[in-house]
N, CA, C and O atoms as a CHARMM CRD file, in Angstrom:
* protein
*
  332
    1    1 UNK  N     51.23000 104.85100 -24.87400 PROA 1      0.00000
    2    1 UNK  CA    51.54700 105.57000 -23.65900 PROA 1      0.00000
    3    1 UNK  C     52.10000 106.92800 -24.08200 PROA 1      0.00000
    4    1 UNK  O     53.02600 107.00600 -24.88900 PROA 1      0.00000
    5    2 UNK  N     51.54300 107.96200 -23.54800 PROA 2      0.00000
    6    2 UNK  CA    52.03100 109.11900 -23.66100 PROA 2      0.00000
    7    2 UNK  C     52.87400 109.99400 -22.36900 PROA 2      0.00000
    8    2 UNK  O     52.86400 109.58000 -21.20900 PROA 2      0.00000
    9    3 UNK  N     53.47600 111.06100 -22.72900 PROA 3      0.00000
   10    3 UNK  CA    53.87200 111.81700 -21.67600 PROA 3      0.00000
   11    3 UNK  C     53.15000 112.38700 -20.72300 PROA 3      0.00000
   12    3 UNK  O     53.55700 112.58000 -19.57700 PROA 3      0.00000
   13    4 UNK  N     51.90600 112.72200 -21.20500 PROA 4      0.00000
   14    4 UNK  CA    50.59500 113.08200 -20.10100 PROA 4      0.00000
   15    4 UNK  C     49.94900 111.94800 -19.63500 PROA 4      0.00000
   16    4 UNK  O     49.55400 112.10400 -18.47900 PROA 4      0.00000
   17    5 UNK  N     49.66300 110.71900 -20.17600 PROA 5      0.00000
   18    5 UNK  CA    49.46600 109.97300 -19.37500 PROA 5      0.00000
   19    5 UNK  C     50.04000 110.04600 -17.80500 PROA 5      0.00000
   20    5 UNK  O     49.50300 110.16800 -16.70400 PROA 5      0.00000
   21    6 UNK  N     51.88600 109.85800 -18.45000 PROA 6      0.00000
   22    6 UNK  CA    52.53200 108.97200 -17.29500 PROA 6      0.00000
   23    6 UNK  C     52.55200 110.40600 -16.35700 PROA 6      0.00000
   24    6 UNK  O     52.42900 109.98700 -15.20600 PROA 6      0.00000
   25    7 UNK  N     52.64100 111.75600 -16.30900 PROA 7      0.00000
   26    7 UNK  CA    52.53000 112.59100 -15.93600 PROA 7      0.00000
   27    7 UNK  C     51.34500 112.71900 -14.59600 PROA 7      0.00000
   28    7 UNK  O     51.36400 112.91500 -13.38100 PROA 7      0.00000
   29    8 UNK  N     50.22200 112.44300 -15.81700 PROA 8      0.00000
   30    8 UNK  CA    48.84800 112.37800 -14.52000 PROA 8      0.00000
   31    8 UNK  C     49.07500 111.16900 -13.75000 PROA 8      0.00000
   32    8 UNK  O     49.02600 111.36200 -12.53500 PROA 8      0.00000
   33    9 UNK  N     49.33400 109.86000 -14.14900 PROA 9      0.00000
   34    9 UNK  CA    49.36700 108.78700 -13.35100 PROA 9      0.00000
   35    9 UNK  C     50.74100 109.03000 -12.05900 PROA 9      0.00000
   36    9 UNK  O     50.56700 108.63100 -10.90700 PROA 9      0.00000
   37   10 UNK  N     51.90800 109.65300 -12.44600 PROA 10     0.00000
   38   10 UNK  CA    52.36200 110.01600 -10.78600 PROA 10     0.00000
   39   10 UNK  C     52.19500 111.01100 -10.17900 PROA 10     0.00000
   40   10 UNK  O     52.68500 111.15800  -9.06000 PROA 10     0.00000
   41   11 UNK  N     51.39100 112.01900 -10.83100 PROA 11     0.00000
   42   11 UNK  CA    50.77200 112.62600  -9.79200 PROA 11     0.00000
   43   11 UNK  C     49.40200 112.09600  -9.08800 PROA 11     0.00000
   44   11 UNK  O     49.10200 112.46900  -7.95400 PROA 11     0.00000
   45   12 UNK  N     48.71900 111.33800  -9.72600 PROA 12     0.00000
   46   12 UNK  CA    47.76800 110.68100  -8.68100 PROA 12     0.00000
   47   12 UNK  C     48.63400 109.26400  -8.17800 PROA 12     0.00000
   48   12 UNK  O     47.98800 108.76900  -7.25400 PROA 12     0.00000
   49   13 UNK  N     49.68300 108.56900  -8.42400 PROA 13     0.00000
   50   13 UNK  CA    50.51200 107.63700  -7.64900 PROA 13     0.00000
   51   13 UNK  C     51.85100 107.76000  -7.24700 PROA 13     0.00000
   52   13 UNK  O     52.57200 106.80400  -6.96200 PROA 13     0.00000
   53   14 UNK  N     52.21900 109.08700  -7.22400 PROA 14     0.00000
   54   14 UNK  CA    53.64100 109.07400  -7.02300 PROA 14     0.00000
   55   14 UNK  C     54.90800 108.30500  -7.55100 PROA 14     0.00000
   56   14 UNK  O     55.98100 108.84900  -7.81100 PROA 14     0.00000
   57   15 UNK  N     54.65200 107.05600  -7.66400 PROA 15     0.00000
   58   15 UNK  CA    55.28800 106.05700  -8.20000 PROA 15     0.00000
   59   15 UNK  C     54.91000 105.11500  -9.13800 PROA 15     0.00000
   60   15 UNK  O     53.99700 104.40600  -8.71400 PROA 15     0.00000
   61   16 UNK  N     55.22900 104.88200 -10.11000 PROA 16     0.00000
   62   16 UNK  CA    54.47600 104.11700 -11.65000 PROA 16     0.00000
   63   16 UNK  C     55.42100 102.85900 -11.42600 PROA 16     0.00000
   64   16 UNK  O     56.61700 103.08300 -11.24200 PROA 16     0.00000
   65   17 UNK  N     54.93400 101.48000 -11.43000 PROA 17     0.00000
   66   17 UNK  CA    55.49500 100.33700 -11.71300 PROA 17     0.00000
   67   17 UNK  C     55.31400 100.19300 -13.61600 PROA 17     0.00000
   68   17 UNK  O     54.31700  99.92200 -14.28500 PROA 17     0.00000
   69   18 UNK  N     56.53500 100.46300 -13.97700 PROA 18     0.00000
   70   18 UNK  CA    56.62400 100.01100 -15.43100 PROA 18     0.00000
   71   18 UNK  C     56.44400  97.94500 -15.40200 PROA 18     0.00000
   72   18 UNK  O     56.96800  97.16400 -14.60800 PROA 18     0.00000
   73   19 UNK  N     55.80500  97.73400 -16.22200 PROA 19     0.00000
   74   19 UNK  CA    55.96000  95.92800 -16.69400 PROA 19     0.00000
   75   19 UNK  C     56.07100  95.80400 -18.20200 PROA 19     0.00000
   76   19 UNK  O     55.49600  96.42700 -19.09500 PROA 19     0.00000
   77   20 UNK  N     57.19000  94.59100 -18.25200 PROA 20     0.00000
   78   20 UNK  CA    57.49200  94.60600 -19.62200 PROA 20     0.00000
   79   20 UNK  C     57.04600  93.18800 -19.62500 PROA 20     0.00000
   80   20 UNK  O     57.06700  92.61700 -18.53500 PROA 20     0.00000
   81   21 UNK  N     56.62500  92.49100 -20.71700 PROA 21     0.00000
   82   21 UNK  CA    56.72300  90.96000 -20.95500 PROA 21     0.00000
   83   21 UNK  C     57.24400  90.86900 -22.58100 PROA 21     0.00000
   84   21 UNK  O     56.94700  91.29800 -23.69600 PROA 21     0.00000
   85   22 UNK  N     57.95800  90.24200 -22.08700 PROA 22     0.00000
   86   22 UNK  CA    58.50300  89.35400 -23.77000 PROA 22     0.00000
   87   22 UNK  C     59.15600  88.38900 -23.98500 PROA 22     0.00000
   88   22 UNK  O     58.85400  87.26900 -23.57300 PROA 22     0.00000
   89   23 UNK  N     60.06600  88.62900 -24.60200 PROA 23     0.00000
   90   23 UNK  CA    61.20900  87.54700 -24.51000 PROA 23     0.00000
   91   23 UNK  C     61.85200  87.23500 -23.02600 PROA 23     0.00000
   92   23 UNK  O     62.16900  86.10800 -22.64400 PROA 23     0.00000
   93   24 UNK  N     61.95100  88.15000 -22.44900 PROA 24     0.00000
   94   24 UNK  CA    62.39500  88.50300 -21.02400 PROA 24     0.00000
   95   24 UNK  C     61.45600  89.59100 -20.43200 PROA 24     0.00000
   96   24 UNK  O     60.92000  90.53000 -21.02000 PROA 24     0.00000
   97   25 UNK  N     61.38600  89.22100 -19.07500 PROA 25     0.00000
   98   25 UNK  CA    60.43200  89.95200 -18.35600 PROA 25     0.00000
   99   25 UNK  C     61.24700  91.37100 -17.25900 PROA 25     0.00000
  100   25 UNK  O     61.91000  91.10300 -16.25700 PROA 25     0.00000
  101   26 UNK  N     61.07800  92.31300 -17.58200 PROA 26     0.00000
  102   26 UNK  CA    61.58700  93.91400 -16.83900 PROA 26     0.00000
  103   26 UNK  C     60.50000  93.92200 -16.17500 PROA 26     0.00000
  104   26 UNK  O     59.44100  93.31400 -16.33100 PROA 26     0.00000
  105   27 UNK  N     61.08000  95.14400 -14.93000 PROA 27     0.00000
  106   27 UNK  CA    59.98300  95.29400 -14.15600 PROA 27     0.00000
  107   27 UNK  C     60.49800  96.69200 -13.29600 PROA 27     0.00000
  108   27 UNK  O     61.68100  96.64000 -12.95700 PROA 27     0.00000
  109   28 UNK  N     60.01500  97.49600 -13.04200 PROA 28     0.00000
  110   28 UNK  CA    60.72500  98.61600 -12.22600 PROA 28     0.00000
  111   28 UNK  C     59.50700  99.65100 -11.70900 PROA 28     0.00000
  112   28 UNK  O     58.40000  99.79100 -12.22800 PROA 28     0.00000
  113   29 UNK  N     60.02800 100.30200 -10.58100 PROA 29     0.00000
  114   29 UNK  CA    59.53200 101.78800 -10.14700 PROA 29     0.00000
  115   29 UNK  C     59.96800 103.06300 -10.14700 PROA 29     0.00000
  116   29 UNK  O     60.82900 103.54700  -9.41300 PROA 29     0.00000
  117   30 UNK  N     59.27300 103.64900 -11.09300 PROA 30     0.00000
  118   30 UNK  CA    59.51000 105.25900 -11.14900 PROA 30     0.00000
  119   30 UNK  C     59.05100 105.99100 -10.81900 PROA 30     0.00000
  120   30 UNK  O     57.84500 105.88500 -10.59600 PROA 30     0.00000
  121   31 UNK  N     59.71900 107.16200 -10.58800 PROA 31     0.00000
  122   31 UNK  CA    59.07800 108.46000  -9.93200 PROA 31     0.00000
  123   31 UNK  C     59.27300 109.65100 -10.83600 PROA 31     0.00000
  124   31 UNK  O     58.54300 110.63500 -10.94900 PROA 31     0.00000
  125   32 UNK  N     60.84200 109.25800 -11.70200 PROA 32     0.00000
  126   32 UNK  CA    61.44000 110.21500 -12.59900 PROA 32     0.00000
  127   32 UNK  C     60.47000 109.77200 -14.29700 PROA 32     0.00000
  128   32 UNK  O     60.44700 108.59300 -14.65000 PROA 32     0.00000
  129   33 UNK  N     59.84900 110.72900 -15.05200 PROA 33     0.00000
  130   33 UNK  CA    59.25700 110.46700 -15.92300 PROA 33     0.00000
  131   33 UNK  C     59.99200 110.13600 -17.25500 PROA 33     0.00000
  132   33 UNK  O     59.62700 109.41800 -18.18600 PROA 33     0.00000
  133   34 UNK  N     61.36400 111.01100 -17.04700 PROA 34     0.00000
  134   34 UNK  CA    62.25000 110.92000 -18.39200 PROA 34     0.00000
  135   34 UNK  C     62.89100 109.85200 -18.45300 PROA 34     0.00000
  136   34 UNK  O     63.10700 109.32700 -19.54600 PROA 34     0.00000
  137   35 UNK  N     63.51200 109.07600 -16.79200 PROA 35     0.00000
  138   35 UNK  CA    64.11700 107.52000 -16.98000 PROA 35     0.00000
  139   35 UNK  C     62.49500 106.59800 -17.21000 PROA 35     0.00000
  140   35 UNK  O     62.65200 105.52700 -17.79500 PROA 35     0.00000
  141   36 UNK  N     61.51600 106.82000 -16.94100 PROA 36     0.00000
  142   36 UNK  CA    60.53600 105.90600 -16.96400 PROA 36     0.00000
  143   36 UNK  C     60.23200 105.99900 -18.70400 PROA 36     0.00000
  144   36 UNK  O     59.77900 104.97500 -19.21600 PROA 36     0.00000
  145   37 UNK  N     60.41900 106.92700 -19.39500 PROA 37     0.00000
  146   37 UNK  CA    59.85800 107.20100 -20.83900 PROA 37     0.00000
  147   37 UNK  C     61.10200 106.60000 -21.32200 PROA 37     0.00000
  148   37 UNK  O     60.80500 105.65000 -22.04700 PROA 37     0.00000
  149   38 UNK  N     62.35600 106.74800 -21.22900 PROA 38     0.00000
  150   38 UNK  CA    63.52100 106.07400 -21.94800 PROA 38     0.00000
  151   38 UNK  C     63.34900 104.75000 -21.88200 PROA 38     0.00000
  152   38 UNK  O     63.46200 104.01400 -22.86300 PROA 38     0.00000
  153   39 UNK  N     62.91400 104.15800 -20.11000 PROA 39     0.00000
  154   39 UNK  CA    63.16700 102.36000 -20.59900 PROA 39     0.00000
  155   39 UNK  C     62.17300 102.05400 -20.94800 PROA 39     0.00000
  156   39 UNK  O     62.35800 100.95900 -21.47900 PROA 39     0.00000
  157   40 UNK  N     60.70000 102.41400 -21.04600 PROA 40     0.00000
  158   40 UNK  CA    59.24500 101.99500 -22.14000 PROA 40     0.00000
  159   40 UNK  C     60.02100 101.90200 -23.31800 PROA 40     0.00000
  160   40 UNK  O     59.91400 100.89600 -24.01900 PROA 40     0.00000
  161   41 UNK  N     61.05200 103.13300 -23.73100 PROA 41     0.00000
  162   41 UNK  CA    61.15300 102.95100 -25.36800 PROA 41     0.00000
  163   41 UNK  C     62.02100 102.44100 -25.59100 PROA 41     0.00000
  164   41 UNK  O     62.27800 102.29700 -26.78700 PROA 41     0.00000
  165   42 UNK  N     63.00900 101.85100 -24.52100 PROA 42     0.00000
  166   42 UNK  CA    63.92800 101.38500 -24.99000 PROA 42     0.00000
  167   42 UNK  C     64.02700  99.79400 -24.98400 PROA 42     0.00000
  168   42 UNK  O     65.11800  99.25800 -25.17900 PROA 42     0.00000
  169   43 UNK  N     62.50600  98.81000 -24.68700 PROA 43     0.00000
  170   43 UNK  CA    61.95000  97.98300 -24.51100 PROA 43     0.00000
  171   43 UNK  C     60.62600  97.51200 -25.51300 PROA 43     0.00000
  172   43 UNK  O     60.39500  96.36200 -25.88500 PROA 43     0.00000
  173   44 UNK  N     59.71500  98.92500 -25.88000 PROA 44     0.00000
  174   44 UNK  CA    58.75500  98.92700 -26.54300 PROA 44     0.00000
  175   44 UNK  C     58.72900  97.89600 -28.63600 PROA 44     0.00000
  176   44 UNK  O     57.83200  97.70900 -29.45700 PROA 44     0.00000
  177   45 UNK  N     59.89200  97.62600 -28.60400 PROA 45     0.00000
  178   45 UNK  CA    59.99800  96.96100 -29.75300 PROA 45     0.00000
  179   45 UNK  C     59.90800  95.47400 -29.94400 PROA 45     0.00000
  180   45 UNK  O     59.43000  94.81000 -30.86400 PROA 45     0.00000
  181   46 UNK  N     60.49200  95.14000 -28.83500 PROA 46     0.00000
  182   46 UNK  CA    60.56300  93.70300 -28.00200 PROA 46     0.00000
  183   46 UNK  C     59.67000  93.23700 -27.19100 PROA 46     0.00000
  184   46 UNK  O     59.84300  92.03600 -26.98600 PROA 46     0.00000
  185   47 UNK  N     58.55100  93.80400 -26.49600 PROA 47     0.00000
  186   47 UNK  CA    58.33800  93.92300 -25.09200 PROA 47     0.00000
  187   47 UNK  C     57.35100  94.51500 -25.31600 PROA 47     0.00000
  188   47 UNK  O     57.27100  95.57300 -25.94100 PROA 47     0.00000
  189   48 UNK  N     55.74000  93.37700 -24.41400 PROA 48     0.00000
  190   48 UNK  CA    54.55500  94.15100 -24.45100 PROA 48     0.00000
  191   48 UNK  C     54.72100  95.17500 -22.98800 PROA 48     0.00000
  192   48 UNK  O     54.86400  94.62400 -21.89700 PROA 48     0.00000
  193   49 UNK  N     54.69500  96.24600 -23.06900 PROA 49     0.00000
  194   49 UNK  CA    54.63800  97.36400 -21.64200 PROA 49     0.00000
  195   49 UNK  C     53.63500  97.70600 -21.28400 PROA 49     0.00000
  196   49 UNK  O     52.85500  97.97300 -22.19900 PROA 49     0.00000
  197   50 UNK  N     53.02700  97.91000 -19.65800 PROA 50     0.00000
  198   50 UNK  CA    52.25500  98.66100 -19.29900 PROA 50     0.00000
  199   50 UNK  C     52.48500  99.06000 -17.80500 PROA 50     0.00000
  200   50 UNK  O     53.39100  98.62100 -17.09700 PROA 50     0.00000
  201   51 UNK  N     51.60400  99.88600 -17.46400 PROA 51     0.00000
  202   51 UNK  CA    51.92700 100.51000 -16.20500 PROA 51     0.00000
  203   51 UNK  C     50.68000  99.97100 -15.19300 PROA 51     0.00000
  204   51 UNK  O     49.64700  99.49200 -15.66000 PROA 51     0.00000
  205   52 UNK  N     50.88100 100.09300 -13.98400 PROA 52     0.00000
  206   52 UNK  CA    50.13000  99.67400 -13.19500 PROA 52     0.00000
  207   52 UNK  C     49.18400 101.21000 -12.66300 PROA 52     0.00000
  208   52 UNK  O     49.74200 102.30500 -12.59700 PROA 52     0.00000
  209   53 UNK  N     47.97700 101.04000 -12.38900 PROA 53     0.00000
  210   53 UNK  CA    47.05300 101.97100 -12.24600 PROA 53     0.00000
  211   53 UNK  C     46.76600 102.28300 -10.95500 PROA 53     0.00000
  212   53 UNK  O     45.81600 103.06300 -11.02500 PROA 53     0.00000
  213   54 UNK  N     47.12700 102.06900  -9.53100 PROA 54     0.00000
  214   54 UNK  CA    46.63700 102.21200  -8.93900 PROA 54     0.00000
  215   54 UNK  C     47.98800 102.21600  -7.84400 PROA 54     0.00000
  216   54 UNK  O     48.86000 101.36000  -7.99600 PROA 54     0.00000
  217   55 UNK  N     48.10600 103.32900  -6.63500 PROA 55     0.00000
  218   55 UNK  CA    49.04200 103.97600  -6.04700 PROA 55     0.00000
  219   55 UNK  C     49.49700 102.96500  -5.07500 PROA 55     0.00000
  220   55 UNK  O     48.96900 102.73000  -3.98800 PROA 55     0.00000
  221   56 UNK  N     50.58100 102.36800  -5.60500 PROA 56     0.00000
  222   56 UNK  CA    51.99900 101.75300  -4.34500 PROA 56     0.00000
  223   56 UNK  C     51.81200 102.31100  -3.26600 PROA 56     0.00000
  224   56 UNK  O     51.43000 103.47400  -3.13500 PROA 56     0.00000
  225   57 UNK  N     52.10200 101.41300  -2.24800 PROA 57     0.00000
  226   57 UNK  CA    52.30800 101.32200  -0.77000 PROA 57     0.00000
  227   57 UNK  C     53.64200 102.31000  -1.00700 PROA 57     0.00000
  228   57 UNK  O     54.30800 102.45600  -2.03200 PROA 57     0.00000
  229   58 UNK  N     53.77800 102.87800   0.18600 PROA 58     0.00000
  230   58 UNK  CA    55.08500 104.05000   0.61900 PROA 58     0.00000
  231   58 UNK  C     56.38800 103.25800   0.35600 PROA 58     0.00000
  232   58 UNK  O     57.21600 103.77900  -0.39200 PROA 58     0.00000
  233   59 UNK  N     56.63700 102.09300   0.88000 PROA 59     0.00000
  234   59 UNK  CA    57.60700 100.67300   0.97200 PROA 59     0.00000
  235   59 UNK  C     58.20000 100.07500  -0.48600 PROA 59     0.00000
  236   59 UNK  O     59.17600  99.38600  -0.77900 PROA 59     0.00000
  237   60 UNK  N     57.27800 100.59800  -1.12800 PROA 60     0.00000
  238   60 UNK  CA    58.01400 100.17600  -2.64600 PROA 60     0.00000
  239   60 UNK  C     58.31100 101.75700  -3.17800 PROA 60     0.00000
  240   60 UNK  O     57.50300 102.66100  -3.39000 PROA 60     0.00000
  241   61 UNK  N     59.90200 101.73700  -3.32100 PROA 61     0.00000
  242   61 UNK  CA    60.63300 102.89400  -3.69400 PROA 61     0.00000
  243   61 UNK  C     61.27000 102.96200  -4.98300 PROA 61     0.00000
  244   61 UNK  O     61.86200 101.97000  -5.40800 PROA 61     0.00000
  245   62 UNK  N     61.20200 104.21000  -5.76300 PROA 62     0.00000
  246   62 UNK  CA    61.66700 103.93000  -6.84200 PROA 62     0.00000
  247   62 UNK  C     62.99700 103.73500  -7.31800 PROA 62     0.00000
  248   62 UNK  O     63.76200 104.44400  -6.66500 PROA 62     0.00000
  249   63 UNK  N     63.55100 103.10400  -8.13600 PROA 63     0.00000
  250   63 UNK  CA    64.49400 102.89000  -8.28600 PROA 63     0.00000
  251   63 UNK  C     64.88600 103.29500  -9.49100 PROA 63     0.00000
  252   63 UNK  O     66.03300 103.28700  -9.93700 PROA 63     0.00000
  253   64 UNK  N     63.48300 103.80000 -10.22700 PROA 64     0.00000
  254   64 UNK  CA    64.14400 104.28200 -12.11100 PROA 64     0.00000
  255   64 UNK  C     64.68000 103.32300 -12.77500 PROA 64     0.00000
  256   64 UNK  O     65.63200 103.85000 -13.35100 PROA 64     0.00000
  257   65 UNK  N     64.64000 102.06000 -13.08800 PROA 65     0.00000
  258   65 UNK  CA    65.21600 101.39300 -13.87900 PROA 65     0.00000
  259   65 UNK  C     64.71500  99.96700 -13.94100 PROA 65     0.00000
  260   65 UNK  O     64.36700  99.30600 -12.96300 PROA 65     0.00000
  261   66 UNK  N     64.71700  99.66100 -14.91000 PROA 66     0.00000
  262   66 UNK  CA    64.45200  98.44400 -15.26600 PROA 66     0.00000
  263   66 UNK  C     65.07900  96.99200 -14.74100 PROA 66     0.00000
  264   66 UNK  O     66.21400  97.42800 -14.55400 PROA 66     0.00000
  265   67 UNK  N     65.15000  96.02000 -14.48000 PROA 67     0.00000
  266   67 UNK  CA    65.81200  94.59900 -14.16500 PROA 67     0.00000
  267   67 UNK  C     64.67100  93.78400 -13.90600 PROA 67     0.00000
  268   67 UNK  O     63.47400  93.94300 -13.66500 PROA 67     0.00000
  269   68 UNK  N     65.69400  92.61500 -14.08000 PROA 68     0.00000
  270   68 UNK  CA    65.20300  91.22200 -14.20500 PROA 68     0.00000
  271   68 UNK  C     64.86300  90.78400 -12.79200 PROA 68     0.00000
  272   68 UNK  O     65.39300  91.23500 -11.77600 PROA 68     0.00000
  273   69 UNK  N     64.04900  89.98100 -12.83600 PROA 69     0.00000
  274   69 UNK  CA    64.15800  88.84000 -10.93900 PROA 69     0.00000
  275   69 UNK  C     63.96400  89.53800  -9.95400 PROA 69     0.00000
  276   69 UNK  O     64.36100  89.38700  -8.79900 PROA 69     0.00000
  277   70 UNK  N     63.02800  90.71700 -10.63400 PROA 70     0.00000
  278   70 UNK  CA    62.74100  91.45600  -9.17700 PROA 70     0.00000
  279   70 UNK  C     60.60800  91.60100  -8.57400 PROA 70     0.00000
  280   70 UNK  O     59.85600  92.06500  -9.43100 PROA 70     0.00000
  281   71 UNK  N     60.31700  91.40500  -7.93300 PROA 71     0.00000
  282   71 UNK  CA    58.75100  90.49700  -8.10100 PROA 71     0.00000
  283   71 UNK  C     57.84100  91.93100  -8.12600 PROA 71     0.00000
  284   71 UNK  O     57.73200  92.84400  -7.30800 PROA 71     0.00000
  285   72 UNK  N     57.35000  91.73100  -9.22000 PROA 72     0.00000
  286   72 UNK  CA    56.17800  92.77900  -9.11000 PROA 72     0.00000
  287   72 UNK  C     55.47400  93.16100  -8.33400 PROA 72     0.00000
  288   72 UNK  O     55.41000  92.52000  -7.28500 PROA 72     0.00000
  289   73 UNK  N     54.71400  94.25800  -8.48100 PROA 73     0.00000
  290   73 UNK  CA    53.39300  94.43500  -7.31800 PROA 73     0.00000
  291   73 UNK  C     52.31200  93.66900  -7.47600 PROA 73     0.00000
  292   73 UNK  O     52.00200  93.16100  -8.55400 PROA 73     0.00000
  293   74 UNK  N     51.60900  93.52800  -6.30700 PROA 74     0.00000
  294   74 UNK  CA    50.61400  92.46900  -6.01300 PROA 74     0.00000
  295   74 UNK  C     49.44900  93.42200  -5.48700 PROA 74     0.00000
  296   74 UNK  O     49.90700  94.52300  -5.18100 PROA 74     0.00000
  297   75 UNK  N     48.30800  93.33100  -5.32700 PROA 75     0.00000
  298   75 UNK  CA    47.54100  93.88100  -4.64100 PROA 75     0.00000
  299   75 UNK  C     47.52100  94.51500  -3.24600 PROA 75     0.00000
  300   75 UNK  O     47.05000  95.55300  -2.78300 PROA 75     0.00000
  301   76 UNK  N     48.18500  93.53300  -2.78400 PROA 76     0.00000
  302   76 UNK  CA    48.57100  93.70100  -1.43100 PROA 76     0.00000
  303   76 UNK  C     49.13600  94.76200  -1.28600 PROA 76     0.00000
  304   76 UNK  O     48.85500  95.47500  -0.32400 PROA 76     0.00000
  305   77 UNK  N     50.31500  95.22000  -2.44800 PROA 77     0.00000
  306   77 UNK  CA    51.22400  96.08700  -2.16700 PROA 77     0.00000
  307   77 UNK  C     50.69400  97.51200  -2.50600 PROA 77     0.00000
  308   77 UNK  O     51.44400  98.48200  -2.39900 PROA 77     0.00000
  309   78 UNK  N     49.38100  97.64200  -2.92200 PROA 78     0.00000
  310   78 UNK  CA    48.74600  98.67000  -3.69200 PROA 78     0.00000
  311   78 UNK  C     48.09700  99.78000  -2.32100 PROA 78     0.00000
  312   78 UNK  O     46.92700  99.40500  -2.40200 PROA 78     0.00000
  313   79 UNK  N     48.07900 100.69100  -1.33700 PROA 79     0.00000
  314   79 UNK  CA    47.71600 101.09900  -0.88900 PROA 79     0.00000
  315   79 UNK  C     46.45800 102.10400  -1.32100 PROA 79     0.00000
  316   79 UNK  O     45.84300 102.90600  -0.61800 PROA 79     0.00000
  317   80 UNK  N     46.33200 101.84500  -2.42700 PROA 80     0.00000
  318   80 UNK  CA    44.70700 102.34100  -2.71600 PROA 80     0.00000
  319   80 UNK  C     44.29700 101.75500  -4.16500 PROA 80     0.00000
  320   80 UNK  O     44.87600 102.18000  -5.16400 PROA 80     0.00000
  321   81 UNK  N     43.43100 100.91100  -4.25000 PROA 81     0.00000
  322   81 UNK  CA    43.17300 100.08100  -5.67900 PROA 81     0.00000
  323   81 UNK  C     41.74600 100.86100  -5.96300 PROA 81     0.00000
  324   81 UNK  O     41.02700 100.93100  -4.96600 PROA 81     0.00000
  325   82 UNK  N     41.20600 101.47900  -7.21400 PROA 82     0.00000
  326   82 UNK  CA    40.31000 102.02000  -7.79000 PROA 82     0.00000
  327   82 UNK  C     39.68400 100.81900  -8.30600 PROA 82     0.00000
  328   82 UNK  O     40.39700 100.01000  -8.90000 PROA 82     0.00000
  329   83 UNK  N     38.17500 100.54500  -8.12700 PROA 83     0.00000
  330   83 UNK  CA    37.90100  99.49000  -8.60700 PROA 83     0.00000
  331   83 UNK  C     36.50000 100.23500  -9.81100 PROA 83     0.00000
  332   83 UNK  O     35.87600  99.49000 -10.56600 PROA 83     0.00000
């Protein structure tokens, strides 16, 4: 993952769902690129990461940060899926 990646991906989604899986599972929405690049790396050693591709519903807001027990996006929640 690069900085231009995550760059182009919120400007075509406004909001990037970070996903972590590992030992423990993170999960969050960003809008800010520098908190979204800190918790990738501050996870990336432990933790397979990726971002979701396709632009969140208005209703899921970002929050910049990572936590536990909070339920990912689903399709449903995707207001425009690129197939």
């Amino acid at each position: 993952m690069t900085m231009s990646y995550l760059e182009h991906a919120r400007h075509d989604n406004g909001v990037i769902e970070l996903r972590c899986l590992g030992p423990s599972k993170f999960s969050g929405f960003f809008d800010d690129l520098d908190a979204l690049w800190d918790a990738a790396q501050s996870v990336s050693e432990s933790h397979n990461i990726f971002t979701t591709l396709n632009r969140p519903e208005d209703r899921l807001k970002a929050t910049n940060r990572l936590a536990t027990g909070i339920r990912c996006s689903r399709d449903a929640d995707m207001a425009l899926i690129t197939r």
